[in-house]
Backbone bond lengths (Angstrom), bond angles and torsions (degrees), N, CA, C in turn:
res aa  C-N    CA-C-N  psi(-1)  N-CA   C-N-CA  omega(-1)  CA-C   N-CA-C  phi
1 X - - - 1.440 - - 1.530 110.71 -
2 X 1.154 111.84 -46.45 1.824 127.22 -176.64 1.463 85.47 -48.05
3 X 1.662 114.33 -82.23 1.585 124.25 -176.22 1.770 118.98 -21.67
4 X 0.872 111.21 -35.40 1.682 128.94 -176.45 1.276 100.52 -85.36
5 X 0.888 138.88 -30.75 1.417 144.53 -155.30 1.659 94.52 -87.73
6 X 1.654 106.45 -59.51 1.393 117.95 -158.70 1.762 105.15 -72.34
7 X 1.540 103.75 -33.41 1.854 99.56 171.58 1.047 110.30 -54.92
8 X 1.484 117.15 -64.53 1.760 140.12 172.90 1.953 90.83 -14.68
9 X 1.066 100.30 -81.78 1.644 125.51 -151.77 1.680 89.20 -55.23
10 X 1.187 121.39 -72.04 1.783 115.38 168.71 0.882 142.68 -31.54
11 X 1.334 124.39 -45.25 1.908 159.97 159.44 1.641 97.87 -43.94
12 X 1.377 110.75 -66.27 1.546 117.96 179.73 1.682 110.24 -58.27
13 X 1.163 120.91 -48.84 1.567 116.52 -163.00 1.753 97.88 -71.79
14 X 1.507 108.59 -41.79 1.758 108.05 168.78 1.632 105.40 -40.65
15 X 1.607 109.23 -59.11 1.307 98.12 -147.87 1.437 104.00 -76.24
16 X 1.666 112.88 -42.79 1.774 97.72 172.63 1.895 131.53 -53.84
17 X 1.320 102.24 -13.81 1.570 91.17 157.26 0.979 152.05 -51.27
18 X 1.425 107.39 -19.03 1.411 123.71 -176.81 1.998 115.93 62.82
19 X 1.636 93.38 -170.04 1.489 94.24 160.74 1.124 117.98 -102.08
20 X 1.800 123.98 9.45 1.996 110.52 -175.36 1.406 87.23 -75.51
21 X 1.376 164.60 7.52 0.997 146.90 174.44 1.786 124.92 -85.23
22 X 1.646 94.69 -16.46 1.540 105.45 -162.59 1.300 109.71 -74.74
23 X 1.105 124.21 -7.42 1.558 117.22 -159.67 1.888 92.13 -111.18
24 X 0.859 132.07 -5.79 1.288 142.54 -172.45 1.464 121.83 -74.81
25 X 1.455 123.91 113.94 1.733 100.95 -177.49 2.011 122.43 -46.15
26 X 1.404 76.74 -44.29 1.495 116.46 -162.11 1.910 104.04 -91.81
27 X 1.482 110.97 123.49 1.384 101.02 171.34 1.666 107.27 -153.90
28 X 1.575 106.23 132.36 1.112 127.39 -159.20 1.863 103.26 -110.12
29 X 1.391 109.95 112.83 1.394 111.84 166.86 1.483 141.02 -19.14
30 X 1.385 83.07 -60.32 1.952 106.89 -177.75 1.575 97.64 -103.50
31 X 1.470 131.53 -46.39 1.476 130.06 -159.80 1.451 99.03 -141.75
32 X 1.614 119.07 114.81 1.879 120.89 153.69 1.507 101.05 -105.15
33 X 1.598 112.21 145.47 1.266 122.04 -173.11 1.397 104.13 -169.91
34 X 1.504 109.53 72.99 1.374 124.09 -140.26 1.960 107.93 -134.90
35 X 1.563 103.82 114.30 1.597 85.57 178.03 2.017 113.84 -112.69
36 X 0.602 123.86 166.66 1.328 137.60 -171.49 1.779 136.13 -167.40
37 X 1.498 83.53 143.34 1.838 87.17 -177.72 1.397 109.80 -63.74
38 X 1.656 128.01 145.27 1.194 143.64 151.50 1.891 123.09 -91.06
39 X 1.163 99.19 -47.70 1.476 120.43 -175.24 1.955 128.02 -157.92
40 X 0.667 103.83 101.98 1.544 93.98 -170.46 1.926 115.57 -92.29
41 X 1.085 132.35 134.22 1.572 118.93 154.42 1.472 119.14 -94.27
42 X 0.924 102.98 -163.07 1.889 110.56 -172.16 1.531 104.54 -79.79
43 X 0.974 129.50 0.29 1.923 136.20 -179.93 1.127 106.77 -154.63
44 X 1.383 102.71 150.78 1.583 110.93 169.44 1.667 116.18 -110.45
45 X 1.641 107.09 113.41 1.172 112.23 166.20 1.639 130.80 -17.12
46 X 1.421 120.37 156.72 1.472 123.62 165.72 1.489 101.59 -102.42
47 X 0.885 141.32 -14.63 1.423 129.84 172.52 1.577 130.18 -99.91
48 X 0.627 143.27 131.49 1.767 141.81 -178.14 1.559 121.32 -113.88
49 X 0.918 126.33 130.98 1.518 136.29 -161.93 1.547 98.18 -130.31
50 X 1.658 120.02 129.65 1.344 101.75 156.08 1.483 117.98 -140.62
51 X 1.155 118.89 165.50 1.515 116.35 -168.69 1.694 104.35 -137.70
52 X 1.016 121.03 134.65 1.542 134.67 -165.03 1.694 107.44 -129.94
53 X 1.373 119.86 132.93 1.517 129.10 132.76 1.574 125.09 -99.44
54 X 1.254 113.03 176.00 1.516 105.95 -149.75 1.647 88.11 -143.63
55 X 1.239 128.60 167.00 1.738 144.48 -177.66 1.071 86.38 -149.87
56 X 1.695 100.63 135.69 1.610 98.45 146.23 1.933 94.84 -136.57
57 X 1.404 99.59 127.28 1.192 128.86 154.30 1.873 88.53 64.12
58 X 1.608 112.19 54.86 1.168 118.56 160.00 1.460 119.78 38.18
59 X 1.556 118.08 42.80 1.544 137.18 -158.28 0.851 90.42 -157.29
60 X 1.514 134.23 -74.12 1.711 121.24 -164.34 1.329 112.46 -130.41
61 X 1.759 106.36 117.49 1.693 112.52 169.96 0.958 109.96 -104.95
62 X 1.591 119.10 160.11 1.294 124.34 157.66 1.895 99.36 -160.26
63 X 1.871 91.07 157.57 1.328 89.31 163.28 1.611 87.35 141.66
64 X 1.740 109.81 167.85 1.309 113.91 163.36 1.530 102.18 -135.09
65 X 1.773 80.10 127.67 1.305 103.00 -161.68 2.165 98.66 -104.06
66 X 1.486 115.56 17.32 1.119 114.94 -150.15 1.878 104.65 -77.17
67 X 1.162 133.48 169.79 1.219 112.39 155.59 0.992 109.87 -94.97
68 X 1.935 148.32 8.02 1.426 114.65 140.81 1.479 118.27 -50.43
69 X 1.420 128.36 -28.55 1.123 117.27 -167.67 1.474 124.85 -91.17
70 X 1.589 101.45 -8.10 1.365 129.52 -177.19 1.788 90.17 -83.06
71 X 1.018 131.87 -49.42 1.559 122.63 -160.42 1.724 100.13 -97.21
72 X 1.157 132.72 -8.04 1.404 147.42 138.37 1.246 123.97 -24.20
73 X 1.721 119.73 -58.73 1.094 159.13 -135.26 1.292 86.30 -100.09
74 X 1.575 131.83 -58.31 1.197 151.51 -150.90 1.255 113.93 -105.03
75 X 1.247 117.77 -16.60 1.451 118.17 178.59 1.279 113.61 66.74
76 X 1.637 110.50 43.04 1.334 122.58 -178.15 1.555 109.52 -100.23
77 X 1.423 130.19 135.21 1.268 128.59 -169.87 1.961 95.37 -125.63
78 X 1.160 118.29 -25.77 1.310 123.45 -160.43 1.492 103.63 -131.32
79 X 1.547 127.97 85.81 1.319 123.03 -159.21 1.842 112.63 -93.76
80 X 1.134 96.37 126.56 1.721 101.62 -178.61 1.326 122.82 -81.20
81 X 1.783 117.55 -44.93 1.566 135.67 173.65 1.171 109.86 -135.85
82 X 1.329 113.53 147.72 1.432 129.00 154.15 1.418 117.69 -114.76
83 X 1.403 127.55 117.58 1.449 142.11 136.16 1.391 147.86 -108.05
84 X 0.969 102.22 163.40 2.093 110.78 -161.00 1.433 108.14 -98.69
85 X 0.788 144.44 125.50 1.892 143.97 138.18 1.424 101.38 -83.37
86 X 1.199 105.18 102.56 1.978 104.14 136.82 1.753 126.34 -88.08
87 X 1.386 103.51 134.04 1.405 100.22 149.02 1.355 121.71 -141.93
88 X 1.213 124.94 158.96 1.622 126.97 -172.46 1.479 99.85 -151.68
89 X 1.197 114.46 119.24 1.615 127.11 152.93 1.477 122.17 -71.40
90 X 1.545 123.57 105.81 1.678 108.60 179.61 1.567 127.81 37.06
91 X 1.501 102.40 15.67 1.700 87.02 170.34 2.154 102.24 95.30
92 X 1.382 103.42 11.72 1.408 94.26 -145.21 1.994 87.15 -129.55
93 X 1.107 131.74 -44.39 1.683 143.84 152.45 1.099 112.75 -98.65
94 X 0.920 155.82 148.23 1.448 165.40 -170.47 1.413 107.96 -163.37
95 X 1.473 133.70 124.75 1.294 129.87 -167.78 1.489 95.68 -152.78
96 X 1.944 111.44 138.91 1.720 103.78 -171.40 1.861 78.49 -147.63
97 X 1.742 79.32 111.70 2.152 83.87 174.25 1.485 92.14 -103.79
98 X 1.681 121.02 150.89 1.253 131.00 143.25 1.154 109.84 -90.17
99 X 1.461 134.17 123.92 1.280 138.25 138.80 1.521 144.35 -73.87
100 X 1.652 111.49 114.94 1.389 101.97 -176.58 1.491 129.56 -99.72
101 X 0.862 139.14 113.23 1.398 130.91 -179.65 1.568 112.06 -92.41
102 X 1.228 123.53 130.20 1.809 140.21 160.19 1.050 146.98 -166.06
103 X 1.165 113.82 -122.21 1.871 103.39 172.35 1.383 104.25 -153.39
C-alpha cells in the first residue's frame, strides 16, 4: 500500500510540472526562479523588451513568449542579447519570459 502511495505521489509531482520547466538549466521541485543566456552579441543593448507565456497547473498555456515579441515590447529593431527567465511554482504557475536587449 505504502509502495502505491509513493508512485501515486511521484507520477503527480512529474505531471504537475508541466513544460515551463523544460527549457531551464536549473529545475526546482516546489520553486524555479531561474535566469539564463539564450543568445548573446558583442554589446549589450540600452533597451530591454520582454515577452512572457504563462502555465497554470501544466493544462493550460498561453502567451508569446517569442523574441520578436520580446524586442517589440522594447522597441528593439537591432537586437544585441537574448535571455530566458523561468519560473514555476509546484507544477501549479509556470511562467517562461524571453528577454531582449538592443537598440
Amino acid at each position: 500500500m505504502k509502495l502505491r502511495a509513493t508512485v501515486a505521489g511521484i507520477v503527480s509531482v512529474l505531471f504537475l510540472t508541466g513544460c515551463m520547466t523544460v527549457y531551464s538549466p536549473a529545475i526546482g521541485i516546489l520553486y524555479t526562479d531561474v535566469q539564463g543566456p539564450i543568445d548573446a552579441g558583442t554589446t549589450v543593448g540600452k533597451k530591454e523588451g520582454v515577452a512572457c507565456a504563462e502555465s497554470i497547473l501544466g493544462l493550460i498555456a498561453r502567451g508569446d513568449a517569442s523574441i520578436k515579441a520580446a524586442a517589440k515590447d522594447g522597441g528593439i529593431t537591432k537586437i544585441a542579447s537574448v535571455d530566458h527567465r523561468t519560473e514555476n511554482i509546484i507544477g501549479v504557475i509556470g511562467r517562461f519570459c524571453t528577454i531582449v536587449r538592443g537598440s
